[in-house]
Backbone of each chain as nested JSON, in Angstrom:
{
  "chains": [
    {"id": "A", "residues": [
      {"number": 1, "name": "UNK", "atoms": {"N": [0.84, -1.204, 0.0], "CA": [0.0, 0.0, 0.0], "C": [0.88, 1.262, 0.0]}},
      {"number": 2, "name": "UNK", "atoms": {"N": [0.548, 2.222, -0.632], "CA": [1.609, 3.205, -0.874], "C": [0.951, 4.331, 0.763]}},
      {"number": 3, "name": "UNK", "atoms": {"N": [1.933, 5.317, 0.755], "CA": [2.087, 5.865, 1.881], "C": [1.749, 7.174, 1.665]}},
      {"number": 4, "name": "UNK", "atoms": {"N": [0.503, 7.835, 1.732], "CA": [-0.069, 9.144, 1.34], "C": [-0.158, 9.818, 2.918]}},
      {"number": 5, "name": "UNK", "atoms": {"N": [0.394, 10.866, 2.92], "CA": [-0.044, 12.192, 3.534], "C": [-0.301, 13.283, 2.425]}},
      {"number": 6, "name": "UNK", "atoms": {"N": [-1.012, 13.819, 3.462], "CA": [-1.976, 14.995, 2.727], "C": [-2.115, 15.796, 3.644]}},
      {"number": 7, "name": "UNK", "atoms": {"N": [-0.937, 17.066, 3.206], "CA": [-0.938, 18.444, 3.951], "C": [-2.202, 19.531, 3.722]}},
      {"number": 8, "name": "UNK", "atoms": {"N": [-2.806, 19.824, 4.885], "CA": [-4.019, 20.584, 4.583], "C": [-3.996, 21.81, 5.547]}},
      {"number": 9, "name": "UNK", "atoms": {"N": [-4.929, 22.807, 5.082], "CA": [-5.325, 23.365, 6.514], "C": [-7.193, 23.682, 6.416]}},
      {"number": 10, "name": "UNK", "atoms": {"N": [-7.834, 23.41, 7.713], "CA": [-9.38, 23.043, 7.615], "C": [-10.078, 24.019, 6.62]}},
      {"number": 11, "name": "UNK", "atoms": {"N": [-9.691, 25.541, 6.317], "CA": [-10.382, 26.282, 5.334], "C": [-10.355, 26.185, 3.84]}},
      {"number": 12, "name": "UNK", "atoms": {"N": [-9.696, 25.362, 3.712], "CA": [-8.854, 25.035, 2.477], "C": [-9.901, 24.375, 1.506]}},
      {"number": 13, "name": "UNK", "atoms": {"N": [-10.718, 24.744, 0.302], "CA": [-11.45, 23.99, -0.169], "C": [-10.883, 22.813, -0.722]}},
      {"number": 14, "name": "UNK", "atoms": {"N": [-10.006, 23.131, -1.317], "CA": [-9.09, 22.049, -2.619], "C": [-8.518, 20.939, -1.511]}},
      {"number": 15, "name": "UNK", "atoms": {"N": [-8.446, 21.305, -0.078], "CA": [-7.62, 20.372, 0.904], "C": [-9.202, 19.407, 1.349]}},
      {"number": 16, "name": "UNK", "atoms": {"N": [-10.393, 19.926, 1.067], "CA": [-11.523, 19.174, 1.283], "C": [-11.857, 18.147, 0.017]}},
      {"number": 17, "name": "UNK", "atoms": {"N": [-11.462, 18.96, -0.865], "CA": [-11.938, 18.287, -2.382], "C": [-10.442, 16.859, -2.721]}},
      {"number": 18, "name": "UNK", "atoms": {"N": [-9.642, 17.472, -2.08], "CA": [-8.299, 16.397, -2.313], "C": [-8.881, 15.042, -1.079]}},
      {"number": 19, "name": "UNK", "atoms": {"N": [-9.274, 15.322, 0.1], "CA": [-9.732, 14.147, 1.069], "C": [-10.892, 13.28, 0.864]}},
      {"number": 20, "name": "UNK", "atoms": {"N": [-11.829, 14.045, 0.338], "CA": [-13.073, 13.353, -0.327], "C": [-12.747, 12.464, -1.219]}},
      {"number": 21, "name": "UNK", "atoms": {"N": [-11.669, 13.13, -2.289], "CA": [-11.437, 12.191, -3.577], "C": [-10.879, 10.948, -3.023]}},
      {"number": 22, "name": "UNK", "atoms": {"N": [-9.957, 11.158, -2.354], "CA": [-8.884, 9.96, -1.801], "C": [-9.81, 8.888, -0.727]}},
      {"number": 23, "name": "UNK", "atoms": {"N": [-10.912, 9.498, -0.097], "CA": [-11.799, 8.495, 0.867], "C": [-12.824, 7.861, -0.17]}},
      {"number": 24, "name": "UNK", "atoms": {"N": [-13.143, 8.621, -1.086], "CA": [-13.747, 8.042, -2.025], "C": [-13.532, 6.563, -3.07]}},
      {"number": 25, "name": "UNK", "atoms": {"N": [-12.221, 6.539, -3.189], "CA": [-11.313, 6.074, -3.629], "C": [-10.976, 4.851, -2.734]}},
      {"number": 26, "name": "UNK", "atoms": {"N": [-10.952, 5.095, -1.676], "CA": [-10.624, 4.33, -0.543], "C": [-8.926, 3.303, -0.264]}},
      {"number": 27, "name": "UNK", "atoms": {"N": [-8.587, 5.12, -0.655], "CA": [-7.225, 5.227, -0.262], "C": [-7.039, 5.781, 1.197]}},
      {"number": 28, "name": "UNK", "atoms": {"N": [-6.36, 5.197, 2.274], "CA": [-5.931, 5.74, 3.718], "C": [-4.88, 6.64, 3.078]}},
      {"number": 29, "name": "UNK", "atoms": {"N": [-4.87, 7.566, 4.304], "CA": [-4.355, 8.561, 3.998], "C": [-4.024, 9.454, 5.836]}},
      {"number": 30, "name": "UNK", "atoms": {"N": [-2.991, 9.921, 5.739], "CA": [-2.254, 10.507, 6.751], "C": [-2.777, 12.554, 6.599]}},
      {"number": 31, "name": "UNK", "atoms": {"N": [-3.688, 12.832, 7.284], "CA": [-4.235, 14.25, 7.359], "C": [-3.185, 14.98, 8.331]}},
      {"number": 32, "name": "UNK", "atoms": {"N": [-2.228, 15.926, 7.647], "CA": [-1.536, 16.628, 8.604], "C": [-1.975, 18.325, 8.329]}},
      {"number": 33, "name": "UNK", "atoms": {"N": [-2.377, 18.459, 9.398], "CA": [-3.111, 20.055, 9.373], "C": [-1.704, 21.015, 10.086]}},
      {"number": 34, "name": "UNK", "atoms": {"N": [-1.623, 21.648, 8.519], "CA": [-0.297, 22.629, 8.935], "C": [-0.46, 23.645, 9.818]}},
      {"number": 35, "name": "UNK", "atoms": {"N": [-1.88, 24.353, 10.137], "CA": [-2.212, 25.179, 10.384], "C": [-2.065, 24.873, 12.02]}},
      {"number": 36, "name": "UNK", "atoms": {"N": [-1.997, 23.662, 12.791], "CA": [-1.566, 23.486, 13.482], "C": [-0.493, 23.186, 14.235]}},
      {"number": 37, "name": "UNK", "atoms": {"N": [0.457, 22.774, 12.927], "CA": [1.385, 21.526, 13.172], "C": [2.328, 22.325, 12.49]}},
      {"number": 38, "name": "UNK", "atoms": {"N": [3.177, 23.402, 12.888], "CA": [4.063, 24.253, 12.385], "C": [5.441, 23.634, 11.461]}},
      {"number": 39, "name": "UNK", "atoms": {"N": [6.171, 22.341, 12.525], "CA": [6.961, 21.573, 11.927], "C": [6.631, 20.885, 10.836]}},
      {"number": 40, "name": "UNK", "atoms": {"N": [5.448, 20.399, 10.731], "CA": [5.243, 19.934, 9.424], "C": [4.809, 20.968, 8.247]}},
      {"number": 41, "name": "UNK", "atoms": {"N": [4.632, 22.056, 8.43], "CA": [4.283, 23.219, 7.545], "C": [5.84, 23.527, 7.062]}},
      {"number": 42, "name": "UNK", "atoms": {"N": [7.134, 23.228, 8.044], "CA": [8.253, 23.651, 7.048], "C": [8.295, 22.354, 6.677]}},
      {"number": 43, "name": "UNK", "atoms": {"N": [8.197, 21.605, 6.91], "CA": [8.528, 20.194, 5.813], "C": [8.052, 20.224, 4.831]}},
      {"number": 44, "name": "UNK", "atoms": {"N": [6.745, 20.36, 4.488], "CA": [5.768, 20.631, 3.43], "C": [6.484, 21.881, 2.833]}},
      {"number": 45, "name": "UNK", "atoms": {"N": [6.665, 22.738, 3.422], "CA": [7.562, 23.969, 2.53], "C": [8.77, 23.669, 1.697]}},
      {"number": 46, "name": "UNK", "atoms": {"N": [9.438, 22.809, 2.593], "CA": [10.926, 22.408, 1.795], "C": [10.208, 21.242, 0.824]}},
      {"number": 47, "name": "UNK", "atoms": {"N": [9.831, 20.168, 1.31], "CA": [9.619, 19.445, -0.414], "C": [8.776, 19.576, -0.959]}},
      {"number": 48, "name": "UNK", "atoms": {"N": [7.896, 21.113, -0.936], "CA": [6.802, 21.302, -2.409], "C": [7.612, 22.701, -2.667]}},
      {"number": 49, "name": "UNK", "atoms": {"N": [8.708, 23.727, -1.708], "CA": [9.388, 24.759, -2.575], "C": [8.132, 25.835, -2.459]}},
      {"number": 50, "name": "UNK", "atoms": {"N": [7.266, 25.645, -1.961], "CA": [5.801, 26.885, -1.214], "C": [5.048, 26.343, -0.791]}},
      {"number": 51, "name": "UNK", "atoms": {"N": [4.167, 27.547, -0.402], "CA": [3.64, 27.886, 1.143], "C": [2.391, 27.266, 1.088]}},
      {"number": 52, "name": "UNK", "atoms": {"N": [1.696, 26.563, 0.271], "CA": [-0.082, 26.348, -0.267], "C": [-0.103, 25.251, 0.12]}},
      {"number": 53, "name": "UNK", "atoms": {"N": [-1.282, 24.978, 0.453], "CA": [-1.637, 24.225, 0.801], "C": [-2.806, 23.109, -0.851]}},
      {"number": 54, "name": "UNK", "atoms": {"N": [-3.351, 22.582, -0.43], "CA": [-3.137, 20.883, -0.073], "C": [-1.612, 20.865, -1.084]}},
      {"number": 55, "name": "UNK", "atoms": {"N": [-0.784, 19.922, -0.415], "CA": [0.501, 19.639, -0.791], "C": [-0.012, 17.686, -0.508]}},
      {"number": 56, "name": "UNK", "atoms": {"N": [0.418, 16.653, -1.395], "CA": [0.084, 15.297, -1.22], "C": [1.514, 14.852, -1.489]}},
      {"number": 57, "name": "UNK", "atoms": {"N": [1.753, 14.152, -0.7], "CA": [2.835, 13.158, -0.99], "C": [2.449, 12.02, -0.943]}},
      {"number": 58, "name": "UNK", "atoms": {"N": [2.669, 11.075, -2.106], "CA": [2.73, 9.822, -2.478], "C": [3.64, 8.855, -2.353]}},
      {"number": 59, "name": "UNK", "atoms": {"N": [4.499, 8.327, -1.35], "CA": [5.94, 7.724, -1.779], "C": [6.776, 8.185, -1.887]}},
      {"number": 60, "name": "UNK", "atoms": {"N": [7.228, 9.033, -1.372], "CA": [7.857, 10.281, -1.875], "C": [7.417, 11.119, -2.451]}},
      {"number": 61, "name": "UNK", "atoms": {"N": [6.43, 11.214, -3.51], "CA": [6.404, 11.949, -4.857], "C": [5.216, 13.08, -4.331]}},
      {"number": 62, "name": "UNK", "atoms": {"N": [5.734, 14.224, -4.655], "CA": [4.795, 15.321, -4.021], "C": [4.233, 16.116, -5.9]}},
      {"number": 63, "name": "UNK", "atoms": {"N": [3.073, 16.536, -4.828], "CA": [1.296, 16.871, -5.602], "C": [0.596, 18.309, -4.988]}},
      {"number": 64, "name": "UNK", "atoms": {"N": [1.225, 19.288, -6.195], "CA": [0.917, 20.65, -5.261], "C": [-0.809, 21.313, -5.539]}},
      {"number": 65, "name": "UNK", "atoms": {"N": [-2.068, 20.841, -5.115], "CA": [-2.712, 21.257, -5.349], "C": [-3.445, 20.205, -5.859]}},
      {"number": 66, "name": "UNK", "atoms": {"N": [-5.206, 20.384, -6.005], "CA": [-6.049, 18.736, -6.665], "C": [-5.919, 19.061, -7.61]}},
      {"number": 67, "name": "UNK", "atoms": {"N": [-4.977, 17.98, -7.914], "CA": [-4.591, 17.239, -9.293], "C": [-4.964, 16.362, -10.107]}},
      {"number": 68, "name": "UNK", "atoms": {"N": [-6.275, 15.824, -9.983], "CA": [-6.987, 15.173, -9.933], "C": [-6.284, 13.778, -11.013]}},
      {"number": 69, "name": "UNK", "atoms": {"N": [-5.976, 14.369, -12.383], "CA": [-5.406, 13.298, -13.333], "C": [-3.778, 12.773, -12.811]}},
      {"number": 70, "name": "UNK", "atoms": {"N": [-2.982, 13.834, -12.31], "CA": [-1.628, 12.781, -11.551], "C": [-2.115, 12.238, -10.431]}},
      {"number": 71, "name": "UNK", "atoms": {"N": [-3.19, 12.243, -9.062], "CA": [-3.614, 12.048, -8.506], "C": [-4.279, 10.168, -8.862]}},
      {"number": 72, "name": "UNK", "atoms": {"N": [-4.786, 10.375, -9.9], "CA": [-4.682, 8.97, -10.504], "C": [-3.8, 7.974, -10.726]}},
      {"number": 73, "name": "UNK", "atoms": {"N": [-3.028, 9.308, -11.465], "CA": [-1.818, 8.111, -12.174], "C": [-1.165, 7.815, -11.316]}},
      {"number": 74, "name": "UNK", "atoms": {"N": [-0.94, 8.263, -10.133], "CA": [0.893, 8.189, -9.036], "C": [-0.003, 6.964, -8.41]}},
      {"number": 75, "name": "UNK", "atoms": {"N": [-1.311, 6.74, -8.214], "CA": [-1.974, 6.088, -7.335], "C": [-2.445, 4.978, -7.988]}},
      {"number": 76, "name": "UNK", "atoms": {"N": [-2.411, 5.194, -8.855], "CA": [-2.74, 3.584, -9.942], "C": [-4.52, 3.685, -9.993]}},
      {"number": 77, "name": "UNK", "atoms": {"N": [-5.185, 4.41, -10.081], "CA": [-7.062, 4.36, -10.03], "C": [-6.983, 4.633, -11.824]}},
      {"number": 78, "name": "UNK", "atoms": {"N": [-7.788, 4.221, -11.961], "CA": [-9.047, 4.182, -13.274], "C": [-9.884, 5.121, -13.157]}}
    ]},
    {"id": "B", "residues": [
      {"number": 1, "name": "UNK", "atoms": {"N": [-15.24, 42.931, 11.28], "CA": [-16.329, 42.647, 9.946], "C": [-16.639, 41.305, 9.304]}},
      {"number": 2, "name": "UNK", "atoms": {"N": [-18.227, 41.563, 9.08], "CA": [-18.62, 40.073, 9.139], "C": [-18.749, 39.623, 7.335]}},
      {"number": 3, "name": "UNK", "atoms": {"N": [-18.873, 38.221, 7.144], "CA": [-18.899, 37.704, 5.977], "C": [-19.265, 38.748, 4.567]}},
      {"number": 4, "name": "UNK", "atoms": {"N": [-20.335, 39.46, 4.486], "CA": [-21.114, 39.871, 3.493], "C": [-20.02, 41.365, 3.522]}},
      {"number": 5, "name": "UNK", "atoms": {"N": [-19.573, 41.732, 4.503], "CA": [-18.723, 43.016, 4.731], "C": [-17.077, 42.557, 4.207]}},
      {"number": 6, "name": "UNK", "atoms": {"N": [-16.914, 41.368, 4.045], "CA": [-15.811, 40.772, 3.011], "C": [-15.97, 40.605, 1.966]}},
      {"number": 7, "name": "UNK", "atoms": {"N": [-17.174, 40.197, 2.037], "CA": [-17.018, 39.809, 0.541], "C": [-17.196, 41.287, -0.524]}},
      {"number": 8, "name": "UNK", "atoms": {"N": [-17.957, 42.358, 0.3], "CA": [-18.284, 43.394, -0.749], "C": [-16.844, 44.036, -0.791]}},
      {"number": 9, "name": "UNK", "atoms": {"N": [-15.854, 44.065, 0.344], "CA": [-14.65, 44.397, 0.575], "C": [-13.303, 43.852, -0.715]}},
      {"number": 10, "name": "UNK", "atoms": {"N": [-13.327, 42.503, -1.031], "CA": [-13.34, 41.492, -1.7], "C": [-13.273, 41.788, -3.169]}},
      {"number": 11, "name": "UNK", "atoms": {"N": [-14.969, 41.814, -3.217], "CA": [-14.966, 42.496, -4.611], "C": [-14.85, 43.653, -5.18]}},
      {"number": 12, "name": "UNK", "atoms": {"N": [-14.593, 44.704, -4.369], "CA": [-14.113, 45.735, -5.201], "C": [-12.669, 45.705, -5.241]}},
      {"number": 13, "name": "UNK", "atoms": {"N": [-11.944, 45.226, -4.241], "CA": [-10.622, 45.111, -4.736], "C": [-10.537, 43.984, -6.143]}},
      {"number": 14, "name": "UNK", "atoms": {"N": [-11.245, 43.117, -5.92], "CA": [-10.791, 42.404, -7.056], "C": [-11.469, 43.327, -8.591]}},
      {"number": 15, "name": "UNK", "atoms": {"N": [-12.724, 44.184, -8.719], "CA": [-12.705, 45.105, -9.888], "C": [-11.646, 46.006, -10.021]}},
      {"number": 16, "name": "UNK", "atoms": {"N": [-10.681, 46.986, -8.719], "CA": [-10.09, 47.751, -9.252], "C": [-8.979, 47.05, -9.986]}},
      {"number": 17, "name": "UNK", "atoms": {"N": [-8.31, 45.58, -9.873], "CA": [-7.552, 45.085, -10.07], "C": [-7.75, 44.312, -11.762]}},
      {"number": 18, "name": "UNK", "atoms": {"N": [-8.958, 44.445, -11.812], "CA": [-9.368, 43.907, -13.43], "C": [-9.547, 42.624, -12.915]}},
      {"number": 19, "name": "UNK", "atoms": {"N": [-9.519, 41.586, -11.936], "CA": [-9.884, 40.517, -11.915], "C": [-11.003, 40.547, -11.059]}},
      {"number": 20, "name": "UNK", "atoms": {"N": [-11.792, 38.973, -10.612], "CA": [-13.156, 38.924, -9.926], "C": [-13.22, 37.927, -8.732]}},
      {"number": 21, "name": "UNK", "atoms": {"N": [-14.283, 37.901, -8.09], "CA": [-14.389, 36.859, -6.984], "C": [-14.907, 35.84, -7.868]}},
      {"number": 22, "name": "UNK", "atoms": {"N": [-14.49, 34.225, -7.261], "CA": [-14.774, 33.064, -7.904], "C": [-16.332, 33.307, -8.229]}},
      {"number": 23, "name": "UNK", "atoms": {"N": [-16.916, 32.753, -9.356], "CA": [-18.388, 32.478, -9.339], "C": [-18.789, 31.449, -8.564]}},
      {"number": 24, "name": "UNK", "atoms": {"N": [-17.983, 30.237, -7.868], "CA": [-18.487, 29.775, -7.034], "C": [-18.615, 29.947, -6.018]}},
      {"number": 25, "name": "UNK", "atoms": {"N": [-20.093, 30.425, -5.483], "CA": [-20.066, 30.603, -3.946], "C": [-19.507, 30.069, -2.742]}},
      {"number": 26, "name": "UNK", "atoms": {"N": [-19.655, 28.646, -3.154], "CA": [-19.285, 27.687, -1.995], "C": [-17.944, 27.814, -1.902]}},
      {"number": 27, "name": "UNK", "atoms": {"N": [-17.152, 28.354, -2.543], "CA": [-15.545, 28.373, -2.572], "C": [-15.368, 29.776, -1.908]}},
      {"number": 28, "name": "UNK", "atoms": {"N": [-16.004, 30.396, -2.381], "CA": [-15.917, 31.992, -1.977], "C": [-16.063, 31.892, -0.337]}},
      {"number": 29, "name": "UNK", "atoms": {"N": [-17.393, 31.113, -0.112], "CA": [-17.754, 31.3, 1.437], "C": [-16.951, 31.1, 2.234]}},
      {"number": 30, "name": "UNK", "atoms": {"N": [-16.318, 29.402, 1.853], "CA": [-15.322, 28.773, 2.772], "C": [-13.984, 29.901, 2.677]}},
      {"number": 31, "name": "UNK", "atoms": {"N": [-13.66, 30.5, 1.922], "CA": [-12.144, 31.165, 2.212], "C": [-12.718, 32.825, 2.694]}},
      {"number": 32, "name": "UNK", "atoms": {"N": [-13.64, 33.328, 2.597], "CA": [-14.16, 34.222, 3.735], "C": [-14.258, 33.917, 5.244]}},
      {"number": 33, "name": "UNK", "atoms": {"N": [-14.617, 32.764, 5.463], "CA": [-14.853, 32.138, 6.486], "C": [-13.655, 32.179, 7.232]}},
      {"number": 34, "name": "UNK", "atoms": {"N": [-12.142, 30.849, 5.855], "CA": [-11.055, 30.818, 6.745], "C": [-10.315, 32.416, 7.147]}},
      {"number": 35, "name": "UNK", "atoms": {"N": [-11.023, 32.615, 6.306], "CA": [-10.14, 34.75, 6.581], "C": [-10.324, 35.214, 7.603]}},
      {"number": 36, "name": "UNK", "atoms": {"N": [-11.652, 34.843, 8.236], "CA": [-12.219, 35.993, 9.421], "C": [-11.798, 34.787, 10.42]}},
      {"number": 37, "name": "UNK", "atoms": {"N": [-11.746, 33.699, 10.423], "CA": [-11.282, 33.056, 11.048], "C": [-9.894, 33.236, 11.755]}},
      {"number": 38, "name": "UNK", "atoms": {"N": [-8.934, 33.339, 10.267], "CA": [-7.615, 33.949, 10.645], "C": [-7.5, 35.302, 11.333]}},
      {"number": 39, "name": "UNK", "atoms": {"N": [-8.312, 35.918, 11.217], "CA": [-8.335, 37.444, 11.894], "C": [-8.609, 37.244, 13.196]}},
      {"number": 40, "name": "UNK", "atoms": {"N": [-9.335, 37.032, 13.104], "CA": [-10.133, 36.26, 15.103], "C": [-9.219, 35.909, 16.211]}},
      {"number": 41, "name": "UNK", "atoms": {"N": [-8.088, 34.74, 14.987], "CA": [-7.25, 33.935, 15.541], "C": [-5.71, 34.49, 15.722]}},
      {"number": 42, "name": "UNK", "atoms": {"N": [-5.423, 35.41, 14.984], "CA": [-4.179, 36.065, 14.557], "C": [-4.152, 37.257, 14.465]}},
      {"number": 43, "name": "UNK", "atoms": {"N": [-5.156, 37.785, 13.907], "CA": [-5.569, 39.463, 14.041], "C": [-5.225, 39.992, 12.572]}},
      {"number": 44, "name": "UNK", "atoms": {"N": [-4.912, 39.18, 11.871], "CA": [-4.769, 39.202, 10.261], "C": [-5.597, 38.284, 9.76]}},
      {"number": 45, "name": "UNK", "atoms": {"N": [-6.065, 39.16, 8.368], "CA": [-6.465, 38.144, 7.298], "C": [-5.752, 37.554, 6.687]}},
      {"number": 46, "name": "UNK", "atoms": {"N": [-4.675, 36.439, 6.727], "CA": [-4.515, 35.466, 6.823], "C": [-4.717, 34.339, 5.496]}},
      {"number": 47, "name": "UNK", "atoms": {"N": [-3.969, 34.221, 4.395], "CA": [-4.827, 33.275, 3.082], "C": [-5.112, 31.288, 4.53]}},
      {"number": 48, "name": "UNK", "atoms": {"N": [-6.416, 31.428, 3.816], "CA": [-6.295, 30.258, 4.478], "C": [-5.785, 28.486, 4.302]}},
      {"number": 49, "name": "UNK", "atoms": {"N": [-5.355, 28.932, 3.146], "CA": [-4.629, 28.183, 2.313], "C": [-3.181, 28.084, 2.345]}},
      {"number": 50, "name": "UNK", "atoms": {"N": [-2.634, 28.539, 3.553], "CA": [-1.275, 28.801, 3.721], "C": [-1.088, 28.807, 4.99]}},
      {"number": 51, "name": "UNK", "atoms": {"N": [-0.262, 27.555, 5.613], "CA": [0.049, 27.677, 7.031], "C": [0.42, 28.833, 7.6]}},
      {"number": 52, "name": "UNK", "atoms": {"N": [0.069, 29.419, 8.927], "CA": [0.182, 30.842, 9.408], "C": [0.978, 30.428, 10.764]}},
      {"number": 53, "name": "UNK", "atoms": {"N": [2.19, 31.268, 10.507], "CA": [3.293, 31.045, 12.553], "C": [2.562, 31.47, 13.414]}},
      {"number": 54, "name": "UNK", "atoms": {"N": [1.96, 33.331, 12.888], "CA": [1.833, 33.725, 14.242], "C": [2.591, 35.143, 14.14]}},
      {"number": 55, "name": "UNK", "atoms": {"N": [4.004, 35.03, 13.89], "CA": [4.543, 35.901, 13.606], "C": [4.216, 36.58, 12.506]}},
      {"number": 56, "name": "UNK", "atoms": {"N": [4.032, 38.027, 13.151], "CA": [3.767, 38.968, 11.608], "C": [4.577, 38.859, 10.731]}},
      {"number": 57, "name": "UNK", "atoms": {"N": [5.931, 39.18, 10.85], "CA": [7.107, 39.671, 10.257], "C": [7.671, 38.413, 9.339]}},
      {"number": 58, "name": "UNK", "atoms": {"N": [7.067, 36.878, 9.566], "CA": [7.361, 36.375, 8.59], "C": [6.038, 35.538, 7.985]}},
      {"number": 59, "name": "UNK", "atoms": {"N": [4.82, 35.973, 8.419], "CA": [3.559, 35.532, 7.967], "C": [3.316, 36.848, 6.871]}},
      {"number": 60, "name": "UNK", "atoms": {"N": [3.616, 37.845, 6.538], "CA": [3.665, 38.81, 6.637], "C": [2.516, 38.987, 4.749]}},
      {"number": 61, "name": "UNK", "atoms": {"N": [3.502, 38.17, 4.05], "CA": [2.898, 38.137, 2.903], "C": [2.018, 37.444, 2.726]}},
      {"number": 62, "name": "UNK", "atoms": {"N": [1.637, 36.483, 3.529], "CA": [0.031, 36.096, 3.621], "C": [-0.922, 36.495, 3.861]}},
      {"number": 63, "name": "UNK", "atoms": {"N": [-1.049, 37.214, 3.996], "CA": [-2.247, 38.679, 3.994], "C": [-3.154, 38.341, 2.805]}},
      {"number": 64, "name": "UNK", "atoms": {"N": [-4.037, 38.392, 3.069], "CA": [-4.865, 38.175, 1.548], "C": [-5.547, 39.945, 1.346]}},
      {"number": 65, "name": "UNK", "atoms": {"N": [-4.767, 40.541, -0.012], "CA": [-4.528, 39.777, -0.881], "C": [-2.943, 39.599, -0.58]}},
      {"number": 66, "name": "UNK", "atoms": {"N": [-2.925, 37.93, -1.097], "CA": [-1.322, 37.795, -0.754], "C": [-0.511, 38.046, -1.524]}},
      {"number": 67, "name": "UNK", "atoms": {"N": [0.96, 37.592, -1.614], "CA": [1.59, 38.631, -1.959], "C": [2.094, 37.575, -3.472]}},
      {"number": 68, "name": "UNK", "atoms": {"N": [1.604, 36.711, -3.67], "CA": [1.671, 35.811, -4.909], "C": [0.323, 35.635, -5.687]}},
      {"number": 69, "name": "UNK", "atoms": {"N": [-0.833, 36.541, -5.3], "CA": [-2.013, 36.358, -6.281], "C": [-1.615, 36.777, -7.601]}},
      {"number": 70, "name": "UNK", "atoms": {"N": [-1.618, 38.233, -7.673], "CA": [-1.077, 38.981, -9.097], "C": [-0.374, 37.584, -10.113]}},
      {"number": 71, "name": "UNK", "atoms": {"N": [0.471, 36.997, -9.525], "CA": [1.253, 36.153, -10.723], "C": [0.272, 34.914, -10.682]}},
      {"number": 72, "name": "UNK", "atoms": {"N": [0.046, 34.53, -9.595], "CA": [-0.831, 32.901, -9.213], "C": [-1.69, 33.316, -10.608]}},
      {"number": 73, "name": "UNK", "atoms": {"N": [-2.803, 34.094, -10.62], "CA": [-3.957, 34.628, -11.704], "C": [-3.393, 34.814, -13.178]}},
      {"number": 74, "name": "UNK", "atoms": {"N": [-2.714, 35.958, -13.189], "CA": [-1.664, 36.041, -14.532], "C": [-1.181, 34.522, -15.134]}},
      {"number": 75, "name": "UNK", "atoms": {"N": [-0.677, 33.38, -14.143], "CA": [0.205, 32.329, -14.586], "C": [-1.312, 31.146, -14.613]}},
      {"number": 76, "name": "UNK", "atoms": {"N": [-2.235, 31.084, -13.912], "CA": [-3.335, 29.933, -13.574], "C": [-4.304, 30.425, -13.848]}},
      {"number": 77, "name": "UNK", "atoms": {"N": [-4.695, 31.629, -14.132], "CA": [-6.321, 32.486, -13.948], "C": [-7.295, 32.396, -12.658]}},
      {"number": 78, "name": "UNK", "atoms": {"N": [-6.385, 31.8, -11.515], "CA": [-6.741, 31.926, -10.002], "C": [-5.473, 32.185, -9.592]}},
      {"number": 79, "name": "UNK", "atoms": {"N": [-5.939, 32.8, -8.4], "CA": [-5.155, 32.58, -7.059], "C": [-4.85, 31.357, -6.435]}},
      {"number": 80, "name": "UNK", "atoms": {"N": [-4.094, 30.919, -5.608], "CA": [-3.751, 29.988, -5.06], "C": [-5.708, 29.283, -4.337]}},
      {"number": 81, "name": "UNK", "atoms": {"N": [-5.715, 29.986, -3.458], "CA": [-6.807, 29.284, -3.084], "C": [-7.979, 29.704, -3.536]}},
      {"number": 82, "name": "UNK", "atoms": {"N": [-8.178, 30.39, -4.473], "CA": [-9.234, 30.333, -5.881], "C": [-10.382, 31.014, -5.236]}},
      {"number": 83, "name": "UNK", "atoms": {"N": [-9.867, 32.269, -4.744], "CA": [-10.787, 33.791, -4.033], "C": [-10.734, 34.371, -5.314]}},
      {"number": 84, "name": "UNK", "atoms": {"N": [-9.525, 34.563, -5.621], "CA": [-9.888, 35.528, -6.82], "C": [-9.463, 34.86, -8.111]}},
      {"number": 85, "name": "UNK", "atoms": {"N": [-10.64, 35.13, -9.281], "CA": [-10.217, 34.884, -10.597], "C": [-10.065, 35.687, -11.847]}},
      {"number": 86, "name": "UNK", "atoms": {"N": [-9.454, 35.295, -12.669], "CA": [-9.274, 36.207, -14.067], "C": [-10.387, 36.857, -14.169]}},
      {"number": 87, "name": "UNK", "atoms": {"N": [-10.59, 38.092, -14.712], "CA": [-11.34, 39.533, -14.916], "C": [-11.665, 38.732, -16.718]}},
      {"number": 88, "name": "UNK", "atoms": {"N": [-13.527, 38.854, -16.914], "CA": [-13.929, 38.545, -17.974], "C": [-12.966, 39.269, -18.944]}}
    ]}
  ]
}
């Protein structure tokens, strides 16, 4: 099973529309709310290179924003 | 100032600027919401789409409007968290 976090913060529409897709999907998924969680807001800063939120990492492989078609592909869905 | 006092706030900055507020409401509401939220919470409006320290001095350009819309719109025809869009 691949290893998704998904940097959000609660006002964030696209960080609602990125969690829906992925529960929909019924992919687990790791919710880290930057808006709380300061250390992970610079992590998310250093491997997406800015400040926005929803940021997804896949396996490594980071997803700046719903992406909906790489969101597929990195994840293997139809 | 409450929701409807943003948003009219909102949209005239986004006419003098040649661009507009999203036509979707439901997008519009939620990032009014996280705004006054951030104000409440921080005493700035705040993009809510962008983790906030606390500190002014390096939250500073998150201010909505922040300080990467102009290009976000120009380069995407939104802003990062899709308050404001390209001017018909």
């Amino acid at each position: 099973m691949k290893k998704v976090k998904v940097y959000s913060t609660p006002a964030c529409p696209f960080c609602t529309m990125v969690k829906r897709f992925l529960k929909e999907h019924g992919i687990e998924f790791e919710d880290i709310n930057v808006q709380e969680d300061f250390e992970a807001a610079q992590e998310m800063i250093r491997i997406s290179g800015q400040t926005g939120v929803p940021v997804i990492e896949i396996d490594g492989e980071v997803i700046i924003g719903f992406d909906e078609p790489r969101l597929k592909k990195v994840l293997g869905i139809k | 100032m409450n929701k409807e006092e943003l948003r009219k706030l909102s949209e005239k900055y986004a006419k003098s600027k040649g661009f507009k507020l999203n036509p979707n409401e439901q997008i519009v509401d939620v990032i009014l919401e996280g705004l006054l939220k951030n104000e409440k919470e921080y005493g700035y409006r705040y993009c809510p789409c962008r983790p906030v320290s606390g500190d002014l001095d390096e939250d500073r350009d998150k201010i909505c409007p922040c300080k990467w819309h102009k290009d976000e719109i120009k380069e995407m025809g939104h802003c990062h968290c899709n308050l404001f869009v390209k001017g018909d």
